[in-house]
FIKOLZA-1660 file (N, C-alpha, C; in steps of 0.1 Angstrom, whole numbers, plus 5000, padded with zeros to 4 digits):
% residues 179
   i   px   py   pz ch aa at
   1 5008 4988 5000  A  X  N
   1 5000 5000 5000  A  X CA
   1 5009 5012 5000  A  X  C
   2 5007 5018 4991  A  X  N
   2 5011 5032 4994  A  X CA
   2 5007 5042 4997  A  X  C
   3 5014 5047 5009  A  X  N
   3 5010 5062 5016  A  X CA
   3 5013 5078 5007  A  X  C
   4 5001 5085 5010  A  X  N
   4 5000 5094 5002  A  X CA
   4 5002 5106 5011  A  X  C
   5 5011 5117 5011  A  X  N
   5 5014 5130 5016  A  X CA
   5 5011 5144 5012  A  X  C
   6 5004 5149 5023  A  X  N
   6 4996 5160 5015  A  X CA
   6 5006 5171 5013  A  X  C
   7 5007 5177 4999  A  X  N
   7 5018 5190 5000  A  X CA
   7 5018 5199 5011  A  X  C
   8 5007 5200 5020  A  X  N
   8 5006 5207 5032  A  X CA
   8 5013 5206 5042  A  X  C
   9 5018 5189 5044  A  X  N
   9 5026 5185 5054  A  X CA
   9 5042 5184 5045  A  X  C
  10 5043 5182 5037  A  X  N
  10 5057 5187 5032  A  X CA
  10 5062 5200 5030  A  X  C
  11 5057 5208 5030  A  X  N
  11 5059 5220 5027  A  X CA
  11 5061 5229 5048  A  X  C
  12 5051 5223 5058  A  X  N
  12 5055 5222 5069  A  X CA
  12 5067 5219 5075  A  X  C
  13 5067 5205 5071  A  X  N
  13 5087 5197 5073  A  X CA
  13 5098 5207 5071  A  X  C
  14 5094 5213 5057  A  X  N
  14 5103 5218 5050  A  X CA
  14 5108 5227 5056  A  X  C
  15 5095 5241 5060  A  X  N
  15 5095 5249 5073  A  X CA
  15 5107 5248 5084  A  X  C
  16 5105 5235 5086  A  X  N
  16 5110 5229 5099  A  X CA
  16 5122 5227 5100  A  X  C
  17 5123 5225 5087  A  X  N
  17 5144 5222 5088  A  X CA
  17 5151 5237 5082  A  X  C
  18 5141 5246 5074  A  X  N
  18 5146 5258 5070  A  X CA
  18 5147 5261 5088  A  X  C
  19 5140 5264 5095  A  X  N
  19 5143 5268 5105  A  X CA
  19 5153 5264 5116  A  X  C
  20 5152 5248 5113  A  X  N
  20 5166 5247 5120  A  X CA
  20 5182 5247 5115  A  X  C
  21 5184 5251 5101  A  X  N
  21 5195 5253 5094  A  X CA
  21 5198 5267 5096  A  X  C
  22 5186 5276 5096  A  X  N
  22 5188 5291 5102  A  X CA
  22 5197 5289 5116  A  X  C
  23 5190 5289 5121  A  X  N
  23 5196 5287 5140  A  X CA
  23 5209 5280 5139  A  X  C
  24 5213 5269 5134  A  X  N
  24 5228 5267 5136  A  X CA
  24 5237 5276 5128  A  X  C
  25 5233 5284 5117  A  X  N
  25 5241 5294 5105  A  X CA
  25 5240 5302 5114  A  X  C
  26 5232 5307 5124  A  X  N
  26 5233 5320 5136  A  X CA
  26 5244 5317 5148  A  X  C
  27 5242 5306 5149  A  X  N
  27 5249 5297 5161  A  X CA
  27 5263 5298 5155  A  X  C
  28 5269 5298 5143  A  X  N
  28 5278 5297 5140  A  X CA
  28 5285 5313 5136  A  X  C
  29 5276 5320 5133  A  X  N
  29 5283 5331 5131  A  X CA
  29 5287 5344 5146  A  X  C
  30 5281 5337 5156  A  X  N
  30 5286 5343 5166  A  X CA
  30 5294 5342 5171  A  X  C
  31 5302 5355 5174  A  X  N
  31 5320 5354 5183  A  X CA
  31 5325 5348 5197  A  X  C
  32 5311 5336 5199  A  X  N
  32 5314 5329 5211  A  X CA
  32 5325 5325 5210  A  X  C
  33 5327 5316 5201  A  X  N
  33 5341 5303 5206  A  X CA
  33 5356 5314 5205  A  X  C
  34 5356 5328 5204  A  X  N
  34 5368 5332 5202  A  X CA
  34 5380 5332 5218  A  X  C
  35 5370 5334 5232  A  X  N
  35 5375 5328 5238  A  X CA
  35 5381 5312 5247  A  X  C
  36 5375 5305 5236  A  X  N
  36 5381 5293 5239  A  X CA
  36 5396 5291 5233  A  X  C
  37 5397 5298 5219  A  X  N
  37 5410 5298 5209  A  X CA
  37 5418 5302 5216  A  X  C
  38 5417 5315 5227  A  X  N
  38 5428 5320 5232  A  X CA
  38 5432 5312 5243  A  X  C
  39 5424 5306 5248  A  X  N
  39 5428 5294 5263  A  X CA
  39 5433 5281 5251  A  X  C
  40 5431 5275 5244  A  X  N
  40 5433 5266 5231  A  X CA
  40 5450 5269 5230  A  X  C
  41 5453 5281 5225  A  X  N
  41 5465 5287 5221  A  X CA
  41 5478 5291 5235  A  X  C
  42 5468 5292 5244  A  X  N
  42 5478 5291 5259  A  X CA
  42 5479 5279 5262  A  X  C
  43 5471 5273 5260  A  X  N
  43 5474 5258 5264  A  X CA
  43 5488 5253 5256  A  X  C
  44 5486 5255 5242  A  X  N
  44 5493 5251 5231  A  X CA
  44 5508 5250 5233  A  X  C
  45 5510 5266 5237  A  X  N
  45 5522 5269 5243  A  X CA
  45 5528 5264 5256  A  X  C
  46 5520 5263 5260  A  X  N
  46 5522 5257 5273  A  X CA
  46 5531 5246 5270  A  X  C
  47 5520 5235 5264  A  X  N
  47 5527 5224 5259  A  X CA
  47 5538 5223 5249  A  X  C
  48 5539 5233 5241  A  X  N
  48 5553 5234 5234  A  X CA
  48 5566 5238 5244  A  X  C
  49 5562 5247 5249  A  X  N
  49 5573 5249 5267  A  X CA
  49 5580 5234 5270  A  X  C
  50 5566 5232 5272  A  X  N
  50 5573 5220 5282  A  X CA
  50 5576 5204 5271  A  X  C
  51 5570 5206 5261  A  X  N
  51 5583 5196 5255  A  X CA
  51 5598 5200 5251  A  X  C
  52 5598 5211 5248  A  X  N
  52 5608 5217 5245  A  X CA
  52 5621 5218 5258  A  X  C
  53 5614 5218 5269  A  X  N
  53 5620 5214 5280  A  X CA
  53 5626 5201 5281  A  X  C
  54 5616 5192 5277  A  X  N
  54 5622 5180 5274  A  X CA
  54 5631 5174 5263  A  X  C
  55 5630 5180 5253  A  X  N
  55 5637 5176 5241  A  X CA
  55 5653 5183 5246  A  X  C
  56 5652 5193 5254  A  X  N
  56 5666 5200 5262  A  X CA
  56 5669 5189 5274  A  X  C
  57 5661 5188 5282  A  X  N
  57 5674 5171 5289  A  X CA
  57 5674 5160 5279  A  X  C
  58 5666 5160 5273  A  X  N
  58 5672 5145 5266  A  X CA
  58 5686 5147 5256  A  X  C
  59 5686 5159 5249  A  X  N
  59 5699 5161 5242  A  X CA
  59 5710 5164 5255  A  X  C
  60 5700 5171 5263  A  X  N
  60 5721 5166 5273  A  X CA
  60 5719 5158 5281  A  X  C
  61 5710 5143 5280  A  X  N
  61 5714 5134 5282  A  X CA
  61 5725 5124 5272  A  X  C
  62 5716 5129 5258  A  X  N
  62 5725 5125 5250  A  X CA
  62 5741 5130 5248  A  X  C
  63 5742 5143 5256  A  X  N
  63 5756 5146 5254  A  X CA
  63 5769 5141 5264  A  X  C
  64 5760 5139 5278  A  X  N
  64 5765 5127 5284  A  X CA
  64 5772 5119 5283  A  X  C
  65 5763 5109 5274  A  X  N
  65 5765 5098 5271  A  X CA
  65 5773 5097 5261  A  X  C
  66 5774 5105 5250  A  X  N
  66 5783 5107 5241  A  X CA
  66 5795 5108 5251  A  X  C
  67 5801 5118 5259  A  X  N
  67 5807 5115 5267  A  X CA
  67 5812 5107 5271  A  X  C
  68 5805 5100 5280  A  X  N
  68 5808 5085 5281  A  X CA
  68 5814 5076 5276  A  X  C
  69 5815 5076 5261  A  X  N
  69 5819 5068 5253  A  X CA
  69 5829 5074 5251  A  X  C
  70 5835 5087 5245  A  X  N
  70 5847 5096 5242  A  X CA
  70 5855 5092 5252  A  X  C
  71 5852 5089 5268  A  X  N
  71 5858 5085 5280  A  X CA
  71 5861 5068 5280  A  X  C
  72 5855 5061 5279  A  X  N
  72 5856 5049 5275  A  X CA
  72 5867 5045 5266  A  X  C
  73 5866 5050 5253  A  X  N
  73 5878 5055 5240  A  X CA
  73 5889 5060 5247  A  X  C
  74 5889 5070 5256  A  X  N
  74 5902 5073 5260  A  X CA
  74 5913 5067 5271  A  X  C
  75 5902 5057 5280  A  X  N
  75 5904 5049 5287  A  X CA
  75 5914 5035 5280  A  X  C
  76 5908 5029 5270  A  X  N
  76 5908 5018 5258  A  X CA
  76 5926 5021 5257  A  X  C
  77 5923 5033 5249  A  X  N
  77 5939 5038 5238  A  X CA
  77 5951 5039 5254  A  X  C
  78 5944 5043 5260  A  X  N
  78 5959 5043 5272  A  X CA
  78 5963 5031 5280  A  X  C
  79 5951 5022 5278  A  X  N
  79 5955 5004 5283  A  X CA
  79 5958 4998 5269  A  X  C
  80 5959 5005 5255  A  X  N
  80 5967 4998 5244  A  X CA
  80 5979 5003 5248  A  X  C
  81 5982 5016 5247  A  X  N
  81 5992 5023 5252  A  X CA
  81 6003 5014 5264  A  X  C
  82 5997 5011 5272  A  X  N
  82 6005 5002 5281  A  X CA
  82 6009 4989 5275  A  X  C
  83 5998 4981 5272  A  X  N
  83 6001 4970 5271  A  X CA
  83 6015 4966 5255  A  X  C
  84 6010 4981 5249  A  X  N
  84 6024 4976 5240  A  X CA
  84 6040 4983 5244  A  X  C
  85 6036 4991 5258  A  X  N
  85 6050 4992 5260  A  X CA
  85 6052 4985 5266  A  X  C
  86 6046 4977 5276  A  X  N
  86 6048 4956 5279  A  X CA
  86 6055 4947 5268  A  X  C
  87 6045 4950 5254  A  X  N
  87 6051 4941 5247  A  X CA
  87 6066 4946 5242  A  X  C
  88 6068 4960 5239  A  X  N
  88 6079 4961 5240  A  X CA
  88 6090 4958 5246  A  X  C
  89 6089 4961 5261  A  X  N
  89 6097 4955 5271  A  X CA
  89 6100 4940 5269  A  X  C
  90 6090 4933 5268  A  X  N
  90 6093 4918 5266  A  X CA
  90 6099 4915 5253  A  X  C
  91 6099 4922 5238  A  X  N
  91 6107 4918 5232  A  X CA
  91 6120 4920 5230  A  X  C
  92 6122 4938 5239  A  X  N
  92 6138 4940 5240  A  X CA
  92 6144 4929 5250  A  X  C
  93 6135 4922 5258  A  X  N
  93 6140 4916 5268  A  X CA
  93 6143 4900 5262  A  X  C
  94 6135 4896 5249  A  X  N
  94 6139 4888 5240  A  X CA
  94 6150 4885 5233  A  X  C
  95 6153 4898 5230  A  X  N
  95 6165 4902 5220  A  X CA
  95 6176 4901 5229  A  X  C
  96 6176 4907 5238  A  X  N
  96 6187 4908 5246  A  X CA
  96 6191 4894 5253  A  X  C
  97 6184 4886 5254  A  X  N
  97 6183 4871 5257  A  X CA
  97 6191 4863 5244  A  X  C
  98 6188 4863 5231  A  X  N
  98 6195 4863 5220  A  X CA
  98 6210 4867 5219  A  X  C
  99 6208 4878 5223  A  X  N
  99 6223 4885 5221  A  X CA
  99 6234 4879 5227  A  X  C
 100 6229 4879 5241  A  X  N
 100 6237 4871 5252  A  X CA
 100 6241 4855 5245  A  X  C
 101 6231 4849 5243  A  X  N
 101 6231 4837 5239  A  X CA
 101 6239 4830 5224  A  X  C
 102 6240 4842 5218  A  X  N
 102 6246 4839 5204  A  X CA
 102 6263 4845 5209  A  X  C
 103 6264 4854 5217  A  X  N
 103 6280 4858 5218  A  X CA
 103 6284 4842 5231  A  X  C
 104 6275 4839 5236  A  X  N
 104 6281 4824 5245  A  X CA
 104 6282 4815 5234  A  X  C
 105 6274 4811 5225  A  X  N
 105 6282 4803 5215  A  X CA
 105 6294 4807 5206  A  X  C
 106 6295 4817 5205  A  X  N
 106 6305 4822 5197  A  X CA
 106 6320 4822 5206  A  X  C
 107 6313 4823 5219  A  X  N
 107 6329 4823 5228  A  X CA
 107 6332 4809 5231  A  X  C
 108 6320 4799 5234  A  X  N
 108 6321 4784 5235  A  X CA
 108 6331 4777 5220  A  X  C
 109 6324 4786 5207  A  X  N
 109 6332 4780 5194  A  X CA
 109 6325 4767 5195  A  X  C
 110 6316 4763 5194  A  X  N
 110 6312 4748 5195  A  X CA
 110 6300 4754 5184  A  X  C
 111 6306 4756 5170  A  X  N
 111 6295 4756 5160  A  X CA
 111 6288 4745 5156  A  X  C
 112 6293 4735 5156  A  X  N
 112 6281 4724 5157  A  X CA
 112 6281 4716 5164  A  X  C
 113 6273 4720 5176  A  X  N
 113 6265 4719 5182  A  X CA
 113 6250 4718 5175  A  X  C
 114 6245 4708 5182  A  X  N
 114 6230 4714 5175  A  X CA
 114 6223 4725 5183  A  X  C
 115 6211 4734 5177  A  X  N
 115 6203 4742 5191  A  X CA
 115 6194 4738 5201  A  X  C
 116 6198 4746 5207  A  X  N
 116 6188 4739 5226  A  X CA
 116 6174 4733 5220  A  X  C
 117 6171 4729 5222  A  X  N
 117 6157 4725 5220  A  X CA
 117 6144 4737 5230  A  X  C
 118 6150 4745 5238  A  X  N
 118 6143 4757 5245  A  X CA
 118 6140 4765 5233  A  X  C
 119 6148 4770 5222  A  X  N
 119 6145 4780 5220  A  X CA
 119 6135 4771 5205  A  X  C
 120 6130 4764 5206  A  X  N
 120 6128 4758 5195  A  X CA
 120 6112 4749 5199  A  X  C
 121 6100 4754 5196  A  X  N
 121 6087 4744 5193  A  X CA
 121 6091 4737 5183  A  X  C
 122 6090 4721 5190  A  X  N
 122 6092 4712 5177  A  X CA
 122 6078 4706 5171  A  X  C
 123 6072 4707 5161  A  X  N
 123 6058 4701 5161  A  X CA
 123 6063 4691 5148  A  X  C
 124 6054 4683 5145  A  X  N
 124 6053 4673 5137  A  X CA
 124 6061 4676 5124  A  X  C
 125 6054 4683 5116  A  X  N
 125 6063 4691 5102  A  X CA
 125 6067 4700 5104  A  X  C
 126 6071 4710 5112  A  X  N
 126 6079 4722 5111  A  X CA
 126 6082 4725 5129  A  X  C
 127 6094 4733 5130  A  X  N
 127 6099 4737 5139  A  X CA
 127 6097 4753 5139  A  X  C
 128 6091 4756 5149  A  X  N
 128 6088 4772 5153  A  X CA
 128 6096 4778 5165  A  X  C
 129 6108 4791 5163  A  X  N
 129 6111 4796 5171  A  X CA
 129 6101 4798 5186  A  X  C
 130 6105 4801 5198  A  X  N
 130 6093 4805 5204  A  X CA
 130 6093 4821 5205  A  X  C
 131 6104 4831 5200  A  X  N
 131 6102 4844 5203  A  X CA
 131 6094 4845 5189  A  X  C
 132 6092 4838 5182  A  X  N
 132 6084 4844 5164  A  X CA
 132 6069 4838 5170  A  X  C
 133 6067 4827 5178  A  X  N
 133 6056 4825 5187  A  X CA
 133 6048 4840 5194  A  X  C
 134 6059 4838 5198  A  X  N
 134 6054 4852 5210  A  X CA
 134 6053 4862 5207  A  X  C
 135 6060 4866 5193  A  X  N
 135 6059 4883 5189  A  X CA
 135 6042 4881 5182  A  X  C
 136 6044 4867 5176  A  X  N
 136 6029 4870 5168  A  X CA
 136 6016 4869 5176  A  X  C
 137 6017 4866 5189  A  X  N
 137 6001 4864 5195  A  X CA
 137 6006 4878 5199  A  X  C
 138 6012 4881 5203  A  X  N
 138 6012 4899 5209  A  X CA
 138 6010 4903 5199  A  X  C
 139 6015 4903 5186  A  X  N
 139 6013 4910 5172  A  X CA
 139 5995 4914 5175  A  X  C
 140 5985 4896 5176  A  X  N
 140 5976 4895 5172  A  X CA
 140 5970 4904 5184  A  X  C
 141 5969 4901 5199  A  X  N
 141 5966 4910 5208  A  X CA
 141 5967 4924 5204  A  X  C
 142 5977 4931 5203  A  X  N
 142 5977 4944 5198  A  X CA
 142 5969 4944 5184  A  X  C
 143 5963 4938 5170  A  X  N
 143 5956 4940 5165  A  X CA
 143 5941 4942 5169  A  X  C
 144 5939 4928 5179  A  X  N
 144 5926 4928 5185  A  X CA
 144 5917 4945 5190  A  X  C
 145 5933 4950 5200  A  X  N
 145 5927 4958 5209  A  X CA
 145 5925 4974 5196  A  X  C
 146 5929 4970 5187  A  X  N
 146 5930 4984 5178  A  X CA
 146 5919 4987 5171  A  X  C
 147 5916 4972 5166  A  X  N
 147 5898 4968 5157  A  X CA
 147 5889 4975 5166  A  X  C
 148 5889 4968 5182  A  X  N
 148 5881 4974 5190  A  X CA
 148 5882 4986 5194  A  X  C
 149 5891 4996 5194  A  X  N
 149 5895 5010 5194  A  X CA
 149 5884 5017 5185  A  X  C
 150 5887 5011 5174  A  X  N
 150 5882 5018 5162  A  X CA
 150 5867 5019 5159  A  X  C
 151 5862 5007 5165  A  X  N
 151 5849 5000 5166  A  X CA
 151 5841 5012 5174  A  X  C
 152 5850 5014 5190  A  X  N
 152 5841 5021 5197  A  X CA
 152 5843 5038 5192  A  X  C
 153 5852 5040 5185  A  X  N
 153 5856 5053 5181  A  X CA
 153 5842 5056 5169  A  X  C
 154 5840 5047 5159  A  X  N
 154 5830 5048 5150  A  X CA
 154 5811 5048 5161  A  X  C
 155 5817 5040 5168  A  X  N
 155 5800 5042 5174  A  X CA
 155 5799 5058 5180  A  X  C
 156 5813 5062 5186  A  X  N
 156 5816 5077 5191  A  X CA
 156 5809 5082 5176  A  X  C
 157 5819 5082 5169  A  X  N
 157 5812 5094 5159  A  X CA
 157 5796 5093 5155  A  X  C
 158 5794 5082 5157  A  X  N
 158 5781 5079 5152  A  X CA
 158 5766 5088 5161  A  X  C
 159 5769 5087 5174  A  X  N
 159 5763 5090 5183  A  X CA
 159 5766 5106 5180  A  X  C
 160 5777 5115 5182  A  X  N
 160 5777 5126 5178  A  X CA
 160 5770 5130 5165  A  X  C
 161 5771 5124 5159  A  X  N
 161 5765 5130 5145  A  X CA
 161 5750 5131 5147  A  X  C
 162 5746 5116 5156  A  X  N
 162 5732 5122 5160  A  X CA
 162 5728 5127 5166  A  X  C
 163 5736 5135 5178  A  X  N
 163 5734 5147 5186  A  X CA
 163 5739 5158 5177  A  X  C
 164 5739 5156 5169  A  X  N
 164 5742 5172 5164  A  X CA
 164 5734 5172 5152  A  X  C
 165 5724 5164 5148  A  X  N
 165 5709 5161 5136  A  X CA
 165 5699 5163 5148  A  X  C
 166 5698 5161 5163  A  X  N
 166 5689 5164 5171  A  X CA
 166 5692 5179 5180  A  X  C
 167 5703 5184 5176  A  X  N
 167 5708 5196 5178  A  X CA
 167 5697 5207 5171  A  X  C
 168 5706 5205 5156  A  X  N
 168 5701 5211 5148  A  X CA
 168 5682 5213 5139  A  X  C
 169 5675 5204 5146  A  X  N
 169 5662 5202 5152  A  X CA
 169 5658 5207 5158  A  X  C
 170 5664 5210 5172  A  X  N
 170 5659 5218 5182  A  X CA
 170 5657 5232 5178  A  X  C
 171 5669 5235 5176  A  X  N
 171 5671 5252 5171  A  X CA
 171 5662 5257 5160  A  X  C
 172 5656 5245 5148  A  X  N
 172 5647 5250 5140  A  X CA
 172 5632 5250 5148  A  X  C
 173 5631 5239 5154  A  X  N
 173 5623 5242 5162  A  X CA
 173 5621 5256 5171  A  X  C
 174 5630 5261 5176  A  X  N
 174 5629 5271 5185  A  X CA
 174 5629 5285 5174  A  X  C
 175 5635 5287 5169  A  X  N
 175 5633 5296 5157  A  X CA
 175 5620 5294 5151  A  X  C
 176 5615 5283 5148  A  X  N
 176 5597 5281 5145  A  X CA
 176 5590 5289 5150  A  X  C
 177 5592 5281 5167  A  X  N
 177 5582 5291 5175  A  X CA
 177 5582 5301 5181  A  X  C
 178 5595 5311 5171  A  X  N
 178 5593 5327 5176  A  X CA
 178 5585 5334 5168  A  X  C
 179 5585 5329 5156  A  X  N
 179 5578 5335 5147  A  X CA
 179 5560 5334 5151  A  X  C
% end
């Protein structure tokens, strides 16, 4: 079945919503909400304050810590620092052990002789000095500790370069919000 509508009641309706599209176009053109924008805009700031407060400890937390690691690195290079004037000591102290040891056979005159078996690792197929033993694991030691020097020196730069991309952030940021 179909319902039939008298143009009298549509034309009523119609009334009805003309008048309530008037009332919110009035509603809207009044200068109420202007003081909410200015509480809106203090707030705003407020909140920019105070992140900005924070983005400032966290970069010098970050510079800290960069820190830290620049200290760490400096700590590192002065226990390489030692340990190869160790190795040095031990090898003049090798050499000098040599020295002695080649002018006693030379004063003995007993050139063949065979050599001590001390100064000599005998392994299956080859015979290895022990001072060419010892200079090379110190060799290897002292390469170890240099890779790792270098290692923590790159994470250093690494970390600087990103305090100074969150540096340079800030400052645009703060120049932002003068304008």
């Amino acid at each position: 079945m179909a319902q039939t509508v008298s143009n009298d009641a549509l034309w009523e309706k119609l009334s009805e919503i003309d008048n309530k599209i008037d009332a919110c176009i009035t509603k809207q053109n009044t200068p109420a909400s202007s003081p909410k924008r200015v509480d809106i805009t203090s707030e705003i700031k407020a909140l920019n304050d105070k992140i900005l407060v924070d983005i400032d400890a966290k970069a010098n937390l970050l510079g800290a810590h960069s820190q830290s690691h620049f200290d760490a690195n400096r700590k590192n290079i002065i226990s390489l620092d030692e340990s190869l004037r160790k190795i040095l000591n031990v090898v003049s102290h090798i050499r000098k052990q040599q020295k002695v040891e080649t002018v006693e056979q030379a004063n003995s005159k007993n050139v063949e002789q065979p050599k001590t078996e001390i100064a000599y690792f005998d392994f299956k197929f080859f015979k290895v000095r022990k001072t060419s033993l010892i200079i090379t694991v110190l060799g290897v030691l002292v390469f170890i500790l240099t890779v790792f020097c270098i290692k923590q020196q790159n994470d250093y730069s690494l970390l600087i370069g990103e305090y100074y991309k969150q540096n340079s952030l800030i400052e645009t940021l703060r120049n932002h919000n003068k304008f």
